[in-house]
C-alpha positions in Angstrom: 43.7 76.7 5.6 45.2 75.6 8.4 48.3 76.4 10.0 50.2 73.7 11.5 49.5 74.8 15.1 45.7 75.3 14.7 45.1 71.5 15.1 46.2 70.6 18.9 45.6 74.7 19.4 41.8 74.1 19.0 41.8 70.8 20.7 43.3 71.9 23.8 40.6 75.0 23.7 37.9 72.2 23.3 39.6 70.7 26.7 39.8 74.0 28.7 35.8 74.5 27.7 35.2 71.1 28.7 37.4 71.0 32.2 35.5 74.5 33.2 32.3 72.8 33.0 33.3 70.0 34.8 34.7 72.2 37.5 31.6 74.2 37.9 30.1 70.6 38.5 32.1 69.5 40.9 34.1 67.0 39.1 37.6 68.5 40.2 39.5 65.6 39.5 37.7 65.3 35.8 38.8 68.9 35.6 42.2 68.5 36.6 42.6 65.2 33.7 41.4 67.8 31.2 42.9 71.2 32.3 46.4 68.8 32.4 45.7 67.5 28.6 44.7 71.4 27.2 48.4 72.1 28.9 50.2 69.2 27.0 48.1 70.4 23.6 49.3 74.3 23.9 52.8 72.5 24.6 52.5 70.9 21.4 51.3 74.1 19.1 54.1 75.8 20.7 56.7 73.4 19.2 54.6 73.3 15.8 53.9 77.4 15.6 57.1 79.1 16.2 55.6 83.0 15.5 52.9 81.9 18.5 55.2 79.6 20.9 55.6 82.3 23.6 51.8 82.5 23.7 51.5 79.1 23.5 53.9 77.8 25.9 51.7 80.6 28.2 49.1 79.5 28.1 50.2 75.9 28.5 51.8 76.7 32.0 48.5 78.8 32.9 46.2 75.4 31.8 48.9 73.7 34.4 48.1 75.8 36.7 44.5 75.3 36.5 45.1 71.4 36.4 47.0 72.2 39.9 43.9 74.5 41.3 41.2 71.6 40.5 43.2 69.0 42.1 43.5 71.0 45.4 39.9 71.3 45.5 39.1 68.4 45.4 41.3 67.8 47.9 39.9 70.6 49.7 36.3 68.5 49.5 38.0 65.6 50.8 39.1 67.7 53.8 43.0 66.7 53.3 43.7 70.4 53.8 48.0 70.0 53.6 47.4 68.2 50.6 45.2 70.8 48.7 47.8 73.4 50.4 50.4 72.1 48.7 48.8 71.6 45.3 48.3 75.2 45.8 51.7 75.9 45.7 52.2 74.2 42.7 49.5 76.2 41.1 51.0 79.6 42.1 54.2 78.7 40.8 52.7 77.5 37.4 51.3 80.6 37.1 53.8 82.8 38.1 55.8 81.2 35.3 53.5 83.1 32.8 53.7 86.1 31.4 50.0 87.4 31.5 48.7 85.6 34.3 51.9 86.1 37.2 49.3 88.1 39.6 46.8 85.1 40.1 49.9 83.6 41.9 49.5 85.5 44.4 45.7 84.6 44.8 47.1 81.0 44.7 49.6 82.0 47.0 46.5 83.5 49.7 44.5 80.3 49.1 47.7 77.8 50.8 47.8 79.6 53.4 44.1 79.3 53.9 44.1 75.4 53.6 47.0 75.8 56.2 44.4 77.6 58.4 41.8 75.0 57.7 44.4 72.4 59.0 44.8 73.9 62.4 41.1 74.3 62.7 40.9 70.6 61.3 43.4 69.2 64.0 41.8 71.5 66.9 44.1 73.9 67.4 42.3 77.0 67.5 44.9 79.7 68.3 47.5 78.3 65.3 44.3 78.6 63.3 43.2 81.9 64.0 46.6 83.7 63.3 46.9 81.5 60.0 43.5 83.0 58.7 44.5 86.8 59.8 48.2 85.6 57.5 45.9 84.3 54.8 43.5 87.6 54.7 46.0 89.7 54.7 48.0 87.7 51.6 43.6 87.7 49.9 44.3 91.7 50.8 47.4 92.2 49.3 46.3 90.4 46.1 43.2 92.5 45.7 45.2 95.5 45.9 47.6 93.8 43.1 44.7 92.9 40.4 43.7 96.1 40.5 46.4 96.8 37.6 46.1 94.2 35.9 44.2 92.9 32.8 43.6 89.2 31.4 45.5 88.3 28.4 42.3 87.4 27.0 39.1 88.6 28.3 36.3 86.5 28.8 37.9 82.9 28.1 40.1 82.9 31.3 38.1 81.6 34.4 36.7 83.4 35.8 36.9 86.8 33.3 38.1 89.8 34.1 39.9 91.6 37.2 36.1 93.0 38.6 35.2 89.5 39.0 39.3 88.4 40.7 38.6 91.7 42.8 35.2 90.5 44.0 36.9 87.0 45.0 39.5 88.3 46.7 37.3 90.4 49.0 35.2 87.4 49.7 37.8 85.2 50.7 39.2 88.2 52.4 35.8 88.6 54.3 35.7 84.5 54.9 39.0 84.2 56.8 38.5 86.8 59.2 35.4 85.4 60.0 36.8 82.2 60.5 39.5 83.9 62.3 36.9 85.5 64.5 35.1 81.7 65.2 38.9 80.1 66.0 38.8 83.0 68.8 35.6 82.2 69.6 36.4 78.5 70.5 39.6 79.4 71.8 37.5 81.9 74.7 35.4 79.1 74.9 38.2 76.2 76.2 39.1 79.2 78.8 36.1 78.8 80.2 34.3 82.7 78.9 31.2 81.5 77.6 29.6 85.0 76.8 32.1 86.0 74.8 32.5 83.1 72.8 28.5 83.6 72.4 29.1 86.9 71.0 31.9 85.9 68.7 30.1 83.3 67.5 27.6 85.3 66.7 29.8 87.8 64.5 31.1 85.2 62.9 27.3 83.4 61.8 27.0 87.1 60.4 29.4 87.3 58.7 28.9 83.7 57.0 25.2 83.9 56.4 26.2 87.4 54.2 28.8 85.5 52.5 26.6 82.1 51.5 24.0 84.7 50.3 26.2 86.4 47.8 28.4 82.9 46.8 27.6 81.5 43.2 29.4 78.3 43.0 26.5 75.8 44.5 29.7 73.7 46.3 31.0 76.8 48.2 27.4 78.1 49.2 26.7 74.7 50.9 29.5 74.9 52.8 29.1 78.1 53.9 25.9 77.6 54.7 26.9 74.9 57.0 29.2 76.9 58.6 27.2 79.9 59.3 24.7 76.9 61.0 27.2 75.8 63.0 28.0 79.1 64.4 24.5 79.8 65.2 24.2 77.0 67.2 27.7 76.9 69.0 26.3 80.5 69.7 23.0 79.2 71.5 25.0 76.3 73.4 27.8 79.0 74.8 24.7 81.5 76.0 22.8 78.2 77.4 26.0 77.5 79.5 26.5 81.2 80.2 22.8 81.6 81.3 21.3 78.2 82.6 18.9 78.3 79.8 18.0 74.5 78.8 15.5 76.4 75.4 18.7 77.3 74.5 20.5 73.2 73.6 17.4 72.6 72.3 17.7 75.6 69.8 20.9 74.7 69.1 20.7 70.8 68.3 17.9 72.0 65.9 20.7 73.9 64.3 23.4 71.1 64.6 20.6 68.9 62.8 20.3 71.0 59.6 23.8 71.5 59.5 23.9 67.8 59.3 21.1 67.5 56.8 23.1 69.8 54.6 26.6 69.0 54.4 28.0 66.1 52.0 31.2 66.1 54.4 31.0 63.0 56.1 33.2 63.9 58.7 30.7 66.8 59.2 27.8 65.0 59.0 29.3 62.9 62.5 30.4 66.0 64.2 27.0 67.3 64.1 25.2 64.4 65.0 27.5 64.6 68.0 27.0 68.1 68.5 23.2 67.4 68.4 23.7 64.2 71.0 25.9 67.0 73.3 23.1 69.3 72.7 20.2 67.4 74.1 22.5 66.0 76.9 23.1 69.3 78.0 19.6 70.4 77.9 18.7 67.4 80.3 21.4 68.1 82.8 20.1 71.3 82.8 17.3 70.2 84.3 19.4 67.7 86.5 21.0 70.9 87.8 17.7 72.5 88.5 15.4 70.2 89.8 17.5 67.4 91.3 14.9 65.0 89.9 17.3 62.2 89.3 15.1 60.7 86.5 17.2 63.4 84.2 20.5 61.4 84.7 20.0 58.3 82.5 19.0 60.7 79.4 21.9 62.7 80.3 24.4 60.1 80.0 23.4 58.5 76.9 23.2 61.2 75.2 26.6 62.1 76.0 27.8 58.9 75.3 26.3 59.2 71.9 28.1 62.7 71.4 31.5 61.0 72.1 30.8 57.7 70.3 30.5 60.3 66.8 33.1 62.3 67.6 35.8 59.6 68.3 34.6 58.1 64.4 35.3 61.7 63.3 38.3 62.1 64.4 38.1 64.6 66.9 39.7 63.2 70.3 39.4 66.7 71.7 35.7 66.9 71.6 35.2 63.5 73.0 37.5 63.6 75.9 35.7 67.0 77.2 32.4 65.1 76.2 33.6 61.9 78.6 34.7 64.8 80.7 31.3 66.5 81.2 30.1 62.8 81.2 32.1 62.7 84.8 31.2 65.8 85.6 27.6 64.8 86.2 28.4 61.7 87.7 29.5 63.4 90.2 27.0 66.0 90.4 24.6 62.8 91.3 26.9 61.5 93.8 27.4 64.7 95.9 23.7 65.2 96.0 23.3 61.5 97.1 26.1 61.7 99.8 24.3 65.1 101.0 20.7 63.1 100.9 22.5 60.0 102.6 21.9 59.2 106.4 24.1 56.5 107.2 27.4 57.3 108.1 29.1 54.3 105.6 26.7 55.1 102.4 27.5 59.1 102.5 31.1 58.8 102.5 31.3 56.7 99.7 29.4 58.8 97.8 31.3 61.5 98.6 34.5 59.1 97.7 33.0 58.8 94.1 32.2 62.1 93.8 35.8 63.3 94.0 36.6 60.9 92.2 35.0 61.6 89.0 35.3 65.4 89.4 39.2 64.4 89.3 38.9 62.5 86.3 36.9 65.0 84.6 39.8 67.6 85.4 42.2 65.1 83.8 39.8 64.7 80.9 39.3 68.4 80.5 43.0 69.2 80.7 44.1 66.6 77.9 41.4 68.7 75.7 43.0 71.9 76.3 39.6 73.2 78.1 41.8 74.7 80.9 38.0 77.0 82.3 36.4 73.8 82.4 39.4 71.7 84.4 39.4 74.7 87.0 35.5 74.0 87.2 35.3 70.5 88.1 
């Protein structure tokens, strides 16, 4: 028989078995429903099994907890990164409240400060964002080193088992934000104007990634490394195309942008690389602007820029389509000085000379509101 706190005890398992399955299929907000109702169940065998209710009430704060973890992930899919930040918070201090599962707090504790990082990097503000993943590995760092001595209450229900498997995570994730730190640098050298070593950092960081999507389990994580470790590959190509003249090289790297947008499910995503392809091919075009002076470039050129800037102003990201309007100008004038310099009459080459200045100065104006201070000393 029964005792009276088998009943919801066994029906809240049933929920916890049922909310991990749901997680693992990206239904986080499922999860989070049924990880929430396991919680309310333990709460209930506590107050019906007094020899069990410290175990109970346990693991009713550690299903909490969980309930807290699903619902910042899916905010972490919606790319609301202060929101999933602060359900991480919550989680940490659910499961600080337990007795056998206070260390994953700190795990919880590593993973806000990444979603900080994620913000910064969201809002285009590389330099915040590369010190808030070094604070966020270092928290991943200090956790691994904290698991080490410690053992699940019970092995091989808790998700995921076993302090191997919380070791292995934290390394990952370790791994993850200092490449990420490593990409916000790379961007950063980029708006200064050092194309070849933002090639090169991009470059470690694509390393890093495509090692990291290789070894990744959870289908939802490895398609969004994967995307990643794309887009680094080609922001590595476009930074040695500027740094080298090379046109082969936007073409290689729109190819990229194009399966990074063939393989994310972030919509946002999905328009910043159809921009970054648009910005791709309009650089490969100027390129050959640049070279040939063949004016039959310049139309090409500018609608593919203005493509570029039309996706990423319905992303979101003013930054990337003020320097894109900004590199728009910049060939303007490009054509302008080469048809003053081509101009005979007196009348015709000043006032091509007139609109020449005058879109290299709104391209400096452009350039500095994005923060690309290399590319406003440029133009």
């Amino acid at each position: 028989a029964y005792v009276r706190g088998d009943r919801p005890a066994r029906a809240a398992e049933v929920r916890w078995q049922k909310a991990r399955v749901q997680s693992q299929a990206g239904l986080h907000l499922s999860a989070a429903g049924e990880f929430n109702l396991s919680a309310e169940l333990y709460k209930s065998a506590a107050s019906q099994t007094p020899s069990l209710q410290d175990f109970y009430r346990d693991l009713s704060q550690f299903m909490e907890g969980w309930s807290r973890i699903e619902t910042a992930r899916e905010w972490h899919s919606e790319e609301a990164y202060r929101s999933a930040k602060e359900a991480y918070g919550h989680a940490r201090l659910a499961l600080e409240s337990t007795r056998g599962w206070t260390p994953l707090g700190e795990h919880y504790a590593a993973c806000a400060a990444l979603e900080e990082a994620e913000a910064f990097s969201h809002e285009e503000d590389p330099e915040a964002s590369s010190r808030a993943f070094a604070d966020a590995a270092k928290l991943f760092e200090t956790f691994g080193a904290a698991i080490a001595f410690w053992e699940p209450p019970i092995s091989g229900i808790d998700e995921p088992a076993g302090r191997s498997r919380w070791e292995t995570i934290a390394a990952r994730r370790k791994a993850y934000c200092l490449a990420r730190g490593v990409l916000e640098d790379a961007r950063l050298l980029d708006r200064n104007g050092d194309h070849a070593a933002s090639a090169r950092r991009f470059a470690t960081a694509a390393g890093v990634r495509d090692d990291l999507a290789r070894e990744e389990e959870v289908l939802e994580s490895k398609r969004e490394l994967t995307v990643l470790a794309l887009n680094s590959r080609a922001w590595q190509s476009v930074k040695e195309g500027e740094s080298t003249h090379r046109a082969e090289k936007f073409a290689e790297a729109a190819r990229l942008f194009e399966q990074a947008s063939e393989t994310t499910t972030s919509r946002k995503a999905g328009l910043v690389a159809r921009g970054n392809v648009s910005y791709c091919y309009a650089l490969q075009s100027g390129t050959h602007l640049l070279s040939t002076h063949q004016t039959e470039y310049y139309p090409g050129t500018k609608k593919h820029l203005e493509s570029a800037a039309h996706y990423y102003t319905e992303a979101g990201m003013e930054r990337a389509s003020k320097w894109t309007r900004a590199t728009e100008r910049v060939f303007d004038g490009l054509v302008y000085l080469a048809r003053a310099e081509a101009e005979l009459d007196p009348g015709r080459k000043t006032e091509a000379y007139t609109l020449a200045e005058r879109s290299f100065d709104v391209a400096s104006r452009f350039f500095k509101d994005a923060g690309y201070t290399g590319k406003q000393k440029q133009s």
